[in-house]
C-alpha positions in Angstrom: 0.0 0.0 0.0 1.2 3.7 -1.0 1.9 5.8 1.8 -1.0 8.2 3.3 -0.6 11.8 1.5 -2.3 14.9 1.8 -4.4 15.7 -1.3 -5.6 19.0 -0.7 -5.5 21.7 1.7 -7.9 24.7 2.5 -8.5 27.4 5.0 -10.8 29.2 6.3 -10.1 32.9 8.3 -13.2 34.8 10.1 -13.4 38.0 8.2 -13.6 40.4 11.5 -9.6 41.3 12.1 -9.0 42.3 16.0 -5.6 44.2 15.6 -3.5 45.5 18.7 -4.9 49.0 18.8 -8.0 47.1 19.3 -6.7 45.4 21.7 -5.2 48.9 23.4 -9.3 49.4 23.9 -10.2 46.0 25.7 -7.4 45.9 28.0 -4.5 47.3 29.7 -1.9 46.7 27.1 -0.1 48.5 23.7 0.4 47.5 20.4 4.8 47.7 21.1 4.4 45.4 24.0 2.3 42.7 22.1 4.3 42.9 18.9 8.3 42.8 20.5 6.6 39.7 23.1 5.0 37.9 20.2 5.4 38.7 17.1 1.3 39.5 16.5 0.0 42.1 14.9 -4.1 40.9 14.2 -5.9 37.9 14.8 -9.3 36.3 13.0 -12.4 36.5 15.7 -15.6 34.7 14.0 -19.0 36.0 14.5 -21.0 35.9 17.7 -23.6 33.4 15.8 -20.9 31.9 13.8 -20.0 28.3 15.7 -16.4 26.6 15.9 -18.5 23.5 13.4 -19.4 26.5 11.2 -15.4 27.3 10.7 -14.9 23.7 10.5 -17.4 23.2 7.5 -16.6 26.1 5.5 -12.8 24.8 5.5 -14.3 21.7 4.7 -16.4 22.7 1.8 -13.3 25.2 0.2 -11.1 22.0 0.3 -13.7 19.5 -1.4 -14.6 22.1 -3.9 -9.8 21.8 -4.6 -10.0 18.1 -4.7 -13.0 17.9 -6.9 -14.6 15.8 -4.2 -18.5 15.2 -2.7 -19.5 15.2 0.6 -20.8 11.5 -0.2 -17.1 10.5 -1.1 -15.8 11.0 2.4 -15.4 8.0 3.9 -14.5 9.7 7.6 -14.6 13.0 9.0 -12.0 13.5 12.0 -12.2 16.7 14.3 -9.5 18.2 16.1 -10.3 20.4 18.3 -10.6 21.6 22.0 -13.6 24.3 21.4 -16.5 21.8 20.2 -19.5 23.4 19.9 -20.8 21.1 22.9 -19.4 19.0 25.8 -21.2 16.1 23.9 -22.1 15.3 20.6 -18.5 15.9 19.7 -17.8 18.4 16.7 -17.5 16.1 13.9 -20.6 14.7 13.5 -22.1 17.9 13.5 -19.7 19.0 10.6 -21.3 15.6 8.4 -25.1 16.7 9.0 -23.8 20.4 7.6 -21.7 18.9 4.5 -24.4 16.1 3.9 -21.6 13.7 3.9 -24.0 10.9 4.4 -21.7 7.9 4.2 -18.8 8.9 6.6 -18.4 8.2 9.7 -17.5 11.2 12.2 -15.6 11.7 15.1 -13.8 14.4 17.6 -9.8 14.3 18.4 -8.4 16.5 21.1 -4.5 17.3 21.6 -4.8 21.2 21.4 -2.5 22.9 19.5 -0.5 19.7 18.7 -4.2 17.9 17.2 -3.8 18.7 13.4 -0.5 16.7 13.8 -2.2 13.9 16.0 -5.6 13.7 13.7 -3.3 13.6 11.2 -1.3 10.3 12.5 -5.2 8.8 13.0 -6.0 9.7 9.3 -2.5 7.9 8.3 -3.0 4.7 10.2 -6.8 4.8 8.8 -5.2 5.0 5.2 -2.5 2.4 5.5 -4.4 -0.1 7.0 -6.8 -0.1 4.0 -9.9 0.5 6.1 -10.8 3.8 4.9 -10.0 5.2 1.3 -10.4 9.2 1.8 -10.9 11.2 5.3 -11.9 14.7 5.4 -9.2 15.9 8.4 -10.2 19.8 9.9 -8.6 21.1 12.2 -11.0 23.7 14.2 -11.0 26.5 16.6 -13.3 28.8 17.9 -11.0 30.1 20.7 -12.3 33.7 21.6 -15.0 31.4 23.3 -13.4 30.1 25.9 -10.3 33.5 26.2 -10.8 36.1 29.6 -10.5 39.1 27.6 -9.6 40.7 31.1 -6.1 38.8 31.3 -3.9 40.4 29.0 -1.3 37.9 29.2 -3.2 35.4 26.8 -5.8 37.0 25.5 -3.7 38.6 22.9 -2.4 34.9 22.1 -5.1 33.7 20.2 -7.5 33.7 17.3 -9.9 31.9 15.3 -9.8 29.8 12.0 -9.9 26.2 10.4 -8.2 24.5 7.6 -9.4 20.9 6.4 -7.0 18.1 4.5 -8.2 15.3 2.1 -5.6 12.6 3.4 -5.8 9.5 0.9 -3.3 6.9 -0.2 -3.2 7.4 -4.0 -2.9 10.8 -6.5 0.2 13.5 -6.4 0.3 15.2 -2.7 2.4 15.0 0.3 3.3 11.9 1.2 3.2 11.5 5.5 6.4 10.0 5.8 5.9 9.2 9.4 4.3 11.1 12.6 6.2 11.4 16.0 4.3 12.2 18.8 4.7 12.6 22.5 3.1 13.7 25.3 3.6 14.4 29.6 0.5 14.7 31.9 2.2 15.4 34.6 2.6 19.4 33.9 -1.3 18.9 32.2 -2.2 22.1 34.4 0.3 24.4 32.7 -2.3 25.2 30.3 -6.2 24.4 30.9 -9.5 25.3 30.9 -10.1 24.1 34.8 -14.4 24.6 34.8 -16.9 22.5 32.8 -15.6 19.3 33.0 -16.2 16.4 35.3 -13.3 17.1 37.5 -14.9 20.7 38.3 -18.5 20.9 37.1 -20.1 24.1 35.7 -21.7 25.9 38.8 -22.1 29.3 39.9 -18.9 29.3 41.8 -16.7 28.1 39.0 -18.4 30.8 36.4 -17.9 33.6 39.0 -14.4 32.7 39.7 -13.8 32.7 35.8 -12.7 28.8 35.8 -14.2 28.7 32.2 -11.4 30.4 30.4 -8.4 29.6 29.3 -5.3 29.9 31.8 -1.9 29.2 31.0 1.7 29.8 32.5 3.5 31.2 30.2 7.1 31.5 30.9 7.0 27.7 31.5 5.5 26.5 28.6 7.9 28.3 26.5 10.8 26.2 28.4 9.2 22.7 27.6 7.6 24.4 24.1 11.0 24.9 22.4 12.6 21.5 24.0 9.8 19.3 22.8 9.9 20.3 19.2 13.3 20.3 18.9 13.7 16.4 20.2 10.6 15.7 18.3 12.3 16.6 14.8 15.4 14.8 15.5 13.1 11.8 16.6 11.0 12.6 13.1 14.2 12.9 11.1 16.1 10.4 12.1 13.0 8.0 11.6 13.2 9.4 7.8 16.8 8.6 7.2 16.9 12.4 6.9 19.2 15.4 8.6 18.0 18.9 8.7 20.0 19.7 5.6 17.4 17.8 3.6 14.3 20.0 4.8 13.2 22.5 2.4 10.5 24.5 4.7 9.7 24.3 8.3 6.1 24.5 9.3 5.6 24.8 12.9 2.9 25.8 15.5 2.3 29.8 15.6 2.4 29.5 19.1 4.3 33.1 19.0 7.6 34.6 17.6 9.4 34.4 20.1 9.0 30.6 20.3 9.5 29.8 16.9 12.6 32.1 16.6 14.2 30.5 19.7 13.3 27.2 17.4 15.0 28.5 14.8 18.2 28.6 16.3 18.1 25.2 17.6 18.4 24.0 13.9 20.6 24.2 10.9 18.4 25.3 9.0 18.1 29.0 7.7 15.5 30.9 9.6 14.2 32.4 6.5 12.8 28.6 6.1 10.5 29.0 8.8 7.0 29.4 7.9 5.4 32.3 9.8 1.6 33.6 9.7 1.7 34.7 13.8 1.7 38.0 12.8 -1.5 37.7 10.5 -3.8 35.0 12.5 -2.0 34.3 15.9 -2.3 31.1 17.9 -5.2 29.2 16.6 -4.6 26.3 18.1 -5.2 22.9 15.8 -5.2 24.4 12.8 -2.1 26.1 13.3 0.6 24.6 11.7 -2.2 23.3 8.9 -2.8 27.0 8.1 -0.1 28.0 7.0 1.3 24.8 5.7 -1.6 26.1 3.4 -0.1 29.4 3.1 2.7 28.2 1.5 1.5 26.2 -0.8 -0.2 28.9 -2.4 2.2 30.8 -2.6 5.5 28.6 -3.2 5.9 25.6 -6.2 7.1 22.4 -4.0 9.0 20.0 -6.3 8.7 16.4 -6.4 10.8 15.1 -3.7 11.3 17.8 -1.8 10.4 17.5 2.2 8.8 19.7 4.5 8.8 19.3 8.1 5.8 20.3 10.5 6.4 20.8 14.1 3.5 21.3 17.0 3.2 21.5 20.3 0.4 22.0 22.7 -1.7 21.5 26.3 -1.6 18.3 27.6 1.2 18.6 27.3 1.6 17.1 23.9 3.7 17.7 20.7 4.8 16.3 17.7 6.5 17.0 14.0 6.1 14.9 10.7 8.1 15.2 7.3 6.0 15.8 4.5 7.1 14.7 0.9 5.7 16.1 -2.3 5.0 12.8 -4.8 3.7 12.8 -8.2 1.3 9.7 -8.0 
């Protein structure tokens, strides 16, 4: 059997842009001291009535409409995501009813920012194993949900957006080489939506105390952030028979500039290499690295043979990088 590749690739941005100086207006903050700590300069918020499985579905649709595909040739839709539209049904089964993808089956994956890289290992396995032919893969988020728009140290992190893959094992694309992942529970607190869940149900307490928004410590995730990816691209290359030297682009997780810069200089590879849309969309979690692996292919011709590398990580904690190859057939 042919290796899993990625046929197509899609986003999809909210139109409504919330820059810094808008920012400047919500909270105690400036436009310097969120550009020189992150690297962001705007960020994608959807509509009020516009849902995370409405981002999800209009990725979705833009990258059917590239493949040439119908919702009834789907044979599975994965969702990776941690801002489902509901505790329960999970995400992806709402996403089929929208599409009409009537003959796939449908289910939720959640690794945070590390899940397009995750789902995509699922939709590989899938593939290989010969027991599903195409799968629909979106990564999802609807984060301004669930961020405290009165902490300023994350709530200029994020935005909103979703990009959707057609990962089958036949037809020119990128071939998934292979898909290292790892994760460590035991610092699962360093970034976490405490309320809602079954460890601290929703109540009045847990609202009025704010437990429902996203809380993270940031000068420690940035230590494990940059070690993680680094030893999960040597772990990824080396299972490729592949040095650094033979990586074209880097596509990592927009967590923020200063992350992906200190990334940079971990590697031999030329920091002009580095794929970078934090300034445009910030951290939108899954659909990250996805993003603006679609970003560049619009806008540079990959040859045959040559390898990219993606690189994520995320709450849980988990991460993970995987080398992308383009084939002809």
């Amino acid at each position: 059997m042919a290796k899993a590749r990625i046929l197509a690739i899609r986003s999809y941005l909210p139109e409504k842009v919330l820059s810094n100086k808008d920012l400047e207006k919500i909270v105690d903050t400036t436009d310097e001291w969120i550009s020189s700590r992150t690297g962001m300069k705007e960020r994608r918020i959807a509509a009020p009535d516009e849902a995370n499985s409405d981002l999800a579905t209009k990725a979705a649709q833009r990258v059917l409409d590239q493949a040439g595909l119908t919702p009834e040739q789907i044979d599975l839709i994965l969702v990776t995501t941690t801002t489902p539209d509901y505790i329960m049904p999970g995400t992806a089964p709402i996403v089929q009813s929208k599409l009409k993808a009537n003959h796939a089956a449908a289910f939720d994956l959640q690794a945070a920012c590390t899940g397009f890289l995750y789902g995509l290992s699922v939709a590989k396995a899938y593939v290989e194993s010969g027991m599903y032919r195409r799968i629909l893969l979106i990564g999802s988020e609807k984060m301004s949900s669930f961020i405290d728009y009165e902490d300023r140290s994350t709530c200029v992190l994020f935005g909103d957006g979703a990009c959707a893959a057609i990962v089958g094992g036949e037809g020119e694309g990128l071939a998934i080489e292979n898909v290292c992942l790892g994760a460590d529970g035991d610092l699962a607190k360093l970034i976490i939506i405490p309320g809602g869940g079954s460890q601290n149900p929703a109540s009045l307490e847990t609202v009025q105390s704010r437990e429902h928004y996203f809380k993270m410590s940031g000068r420690e995730v940035f230590k494990h952030a940059v070690r993680r990816m680094k030893s999960s691209v040597e772990e990824c290359l080396d299972r490729a028979n592949l040095s650094e030297s033979d990586i074209s682009w880097v596509i990592p997780h927009q967590a923020n500039l200063r992350i992906l810069d200190a990334l940079a200089k971990n590697m031999k590879i030329s920091p002009d290499r580095f794929c970078k849309t934090v300034h445009k969309y910030g951290n939108t979690s899954a659909p990250s690295c996805a993003i603006t692996l679609d970003e560049l292919l619009q806008e540079q011709d990959i040859r045959e043979g040559e390898h990219l590398l993606m690189v994520a990580f995320g709450a849980g904690l988990t991460w993970g990088a995987t080398v992308l190859t383009k084939v002809k057939e």
